[in-house]
C-alpha positions as a printed NumPy array, in Angstrom:
array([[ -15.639,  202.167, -170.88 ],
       [ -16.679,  199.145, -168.557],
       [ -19.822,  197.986, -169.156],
       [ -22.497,  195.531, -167.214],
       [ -20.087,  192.714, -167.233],
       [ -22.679,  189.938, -167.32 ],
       [ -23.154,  191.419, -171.087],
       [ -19.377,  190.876, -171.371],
       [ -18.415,  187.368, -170.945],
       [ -15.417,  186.548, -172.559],
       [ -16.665,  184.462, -176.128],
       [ -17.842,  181.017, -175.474],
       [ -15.693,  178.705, -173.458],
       [ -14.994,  175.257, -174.27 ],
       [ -15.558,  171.95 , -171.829],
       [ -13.839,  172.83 , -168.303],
       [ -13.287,  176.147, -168.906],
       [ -17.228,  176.641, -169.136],
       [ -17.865,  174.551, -166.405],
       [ -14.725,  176.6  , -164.654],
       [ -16.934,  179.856, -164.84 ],
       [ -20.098,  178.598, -163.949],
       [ -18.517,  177.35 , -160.638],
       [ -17.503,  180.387, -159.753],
       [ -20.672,  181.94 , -160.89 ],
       [ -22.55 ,  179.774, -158.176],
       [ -19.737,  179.494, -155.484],
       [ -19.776,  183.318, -155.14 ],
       [ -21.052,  186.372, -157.655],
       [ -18.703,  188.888, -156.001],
       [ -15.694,  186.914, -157.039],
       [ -17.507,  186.379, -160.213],
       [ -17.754,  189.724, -161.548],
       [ -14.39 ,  191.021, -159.673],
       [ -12.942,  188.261, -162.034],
       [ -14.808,  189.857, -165.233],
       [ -13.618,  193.276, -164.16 ],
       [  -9.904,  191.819, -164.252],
       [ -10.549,  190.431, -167.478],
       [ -12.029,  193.328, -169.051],
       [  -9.602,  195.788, -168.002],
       [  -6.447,  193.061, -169.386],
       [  -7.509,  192.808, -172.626],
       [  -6.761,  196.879, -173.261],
       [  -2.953,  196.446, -171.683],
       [  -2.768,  193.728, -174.386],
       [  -3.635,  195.42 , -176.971],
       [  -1.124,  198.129, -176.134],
       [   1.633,  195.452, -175.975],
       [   0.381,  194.092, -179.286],
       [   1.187,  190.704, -178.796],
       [   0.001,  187.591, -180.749],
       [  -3.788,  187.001, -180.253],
       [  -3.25 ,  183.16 , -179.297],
       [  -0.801,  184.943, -176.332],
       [  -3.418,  187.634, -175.896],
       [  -6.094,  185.11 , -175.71 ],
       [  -4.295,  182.904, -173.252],
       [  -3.608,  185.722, -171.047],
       [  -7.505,  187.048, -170.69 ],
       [  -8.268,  183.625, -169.836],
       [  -5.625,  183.856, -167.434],
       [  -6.461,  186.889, -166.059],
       [ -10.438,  186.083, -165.862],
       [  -9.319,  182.483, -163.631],
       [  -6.906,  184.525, -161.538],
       [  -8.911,  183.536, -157.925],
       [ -10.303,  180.47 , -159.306],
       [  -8.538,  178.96 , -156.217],
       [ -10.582,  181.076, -154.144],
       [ -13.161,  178.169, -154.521],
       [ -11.314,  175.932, -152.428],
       [ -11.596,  178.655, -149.384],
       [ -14.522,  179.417, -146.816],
       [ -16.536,  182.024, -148.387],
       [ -16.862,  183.721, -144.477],
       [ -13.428,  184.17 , -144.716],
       [ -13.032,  186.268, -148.538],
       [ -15.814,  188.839, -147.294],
       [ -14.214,  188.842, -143.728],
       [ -15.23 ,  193.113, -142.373],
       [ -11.232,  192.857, -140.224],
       [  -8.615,  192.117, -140.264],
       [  -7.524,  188.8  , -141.025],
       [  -5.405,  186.686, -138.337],
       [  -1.881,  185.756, -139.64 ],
       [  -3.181,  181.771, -140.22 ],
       [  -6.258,  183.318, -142.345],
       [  -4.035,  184.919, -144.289],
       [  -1.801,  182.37 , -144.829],
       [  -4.819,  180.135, -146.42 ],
       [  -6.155,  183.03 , -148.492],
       [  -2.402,  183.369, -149.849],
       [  -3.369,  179.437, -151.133],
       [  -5.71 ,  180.406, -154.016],
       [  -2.368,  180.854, -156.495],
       [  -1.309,  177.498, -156.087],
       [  -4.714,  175.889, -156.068],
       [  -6.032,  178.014, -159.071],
       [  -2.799,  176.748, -160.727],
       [  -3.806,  173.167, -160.143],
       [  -7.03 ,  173.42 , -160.759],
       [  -5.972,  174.74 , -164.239],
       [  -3.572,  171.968, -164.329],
       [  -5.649,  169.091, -164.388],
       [  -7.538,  170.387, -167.195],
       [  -4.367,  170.994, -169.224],
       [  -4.747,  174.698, -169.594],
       [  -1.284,  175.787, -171.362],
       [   1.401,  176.983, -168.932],
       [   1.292,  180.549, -169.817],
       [  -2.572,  180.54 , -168.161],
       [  -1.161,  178.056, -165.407],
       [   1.852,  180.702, -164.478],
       [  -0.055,  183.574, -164.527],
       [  -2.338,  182.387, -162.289],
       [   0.487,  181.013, -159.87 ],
       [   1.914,  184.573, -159.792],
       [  -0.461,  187.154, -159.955],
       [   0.48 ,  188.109, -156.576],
       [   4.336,  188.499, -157.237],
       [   5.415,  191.941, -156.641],
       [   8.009,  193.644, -158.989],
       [  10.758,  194.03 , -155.998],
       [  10.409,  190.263, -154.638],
       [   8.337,  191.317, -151.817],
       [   5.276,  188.768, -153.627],
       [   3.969,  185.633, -153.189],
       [   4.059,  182.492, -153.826],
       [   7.919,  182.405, -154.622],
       [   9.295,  185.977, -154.035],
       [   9.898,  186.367, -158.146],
       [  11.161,  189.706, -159.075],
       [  10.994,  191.627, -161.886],
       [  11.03 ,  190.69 , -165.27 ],
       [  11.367,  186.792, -163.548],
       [   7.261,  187.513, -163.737],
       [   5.716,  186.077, -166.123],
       [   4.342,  189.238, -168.368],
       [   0.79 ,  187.221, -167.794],
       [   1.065,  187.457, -164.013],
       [   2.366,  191.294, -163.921],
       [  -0.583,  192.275, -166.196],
       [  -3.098,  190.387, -164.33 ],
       [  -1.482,  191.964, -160.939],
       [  -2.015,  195.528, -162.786],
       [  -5.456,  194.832, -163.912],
       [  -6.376,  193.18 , -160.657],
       [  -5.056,  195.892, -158.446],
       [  -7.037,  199.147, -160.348],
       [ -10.027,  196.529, -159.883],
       [ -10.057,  196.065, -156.161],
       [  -8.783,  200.116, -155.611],
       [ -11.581,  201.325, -157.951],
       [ -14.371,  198.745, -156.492],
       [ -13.623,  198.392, -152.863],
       [ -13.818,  195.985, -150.356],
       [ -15.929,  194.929, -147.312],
       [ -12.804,  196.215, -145.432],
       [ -11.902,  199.119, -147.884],
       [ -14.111,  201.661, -149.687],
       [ -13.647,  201.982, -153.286],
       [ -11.51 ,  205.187, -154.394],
       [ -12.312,  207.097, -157.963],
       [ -10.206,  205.975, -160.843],
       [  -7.619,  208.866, -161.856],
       [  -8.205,  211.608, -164.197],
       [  -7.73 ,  211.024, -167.421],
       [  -5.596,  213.035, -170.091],
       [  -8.209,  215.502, -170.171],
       [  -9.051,  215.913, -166.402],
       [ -12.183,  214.498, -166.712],
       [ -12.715,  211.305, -164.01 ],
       [ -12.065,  208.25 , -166.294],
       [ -15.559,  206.921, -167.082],
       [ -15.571,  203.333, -165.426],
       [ -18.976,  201.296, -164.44 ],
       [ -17.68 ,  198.862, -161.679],
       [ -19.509,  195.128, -162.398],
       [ -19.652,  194.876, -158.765]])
């Protein structure tokens, strides 16, 4: 179950990465705890997968820095009510490449700086920022895509209302408290 996420920061964070979350913290607390919400609902797929906790850790990280590019974009424009014009979407599409950087320049491994960069592929090619497909994904990026798409369904949007998470094996609604 998803708790306040403000009570579930991910462990301290070193340096940039610190500095990294407090940014986003003050540049917008919507993206903020949609970003916690990713991260919390990661860590469980990774667990499942049982990979190595240094992989595991790399990809929370990964998946809690998803939008950090968002930073670079108008704020007006991520909480736009319609439709967005084919140029505003174009520049919104930008927050892969400059989340990537961003993570760059602080020397984040490359697993945390590919996931980031494709979070947004799509499993038939149909994704951006390069059209990968399939298992091309980094395992990162198609967890984070997962993760980040049950987060915006189950929490809505200023253009979208939020829908209820599925049943779960028991028929009972899934219990879920949305940070947002």
């Amino acid at each position: 179950m998803l708790t306040d996420s403000a009570q579930q920061e991910p462990p301290l964070l070193a340096g940039g990465f610190a500095h990294l979350l407090r940014s986003l913290r003050e540049y917008d607390g919507q993206l903020y705890h949609h970003s916690l919400h990713v991260y919390l609902l990661t860590a469980p797929l990774l667990q499942a997968l049982r990979l190595s906790v240094h992989e595991s850790i790399l990809i929370e990280l990964a998946a809690l820095f998803h939008d950090l590019g968002k930073v670079a974009l108008p704020r007006q424009l991520l909480h736009k009510a319609t439709a967005l014009t084919a140029e505003e979407f174009a520049q919104i599409r930008t927050h892969c490449l400059k989340g990537a950087l961003l993570l760059s320049r602080l020397q984040a491994p490359q697993v945390m700086v590919r996931a980031v960069y494709h979070h947004h592929e799509r499993w038939d090619g149909h994704g951006y920022p390069t059209g990968l497909a399939g298992e091309a994904i980094p395992l990162g990026a198609r967890l984070i895509a997962i993760s980040d798409a049950f987060a915006v369904m189950t929490s809505g949007r200023s253009y979208q209302v939020p829908r209820p998470p599925p049943p779960g094996p028991d028929g009972a609604s899934a219990p879920c408290r949305h940070p947002v």
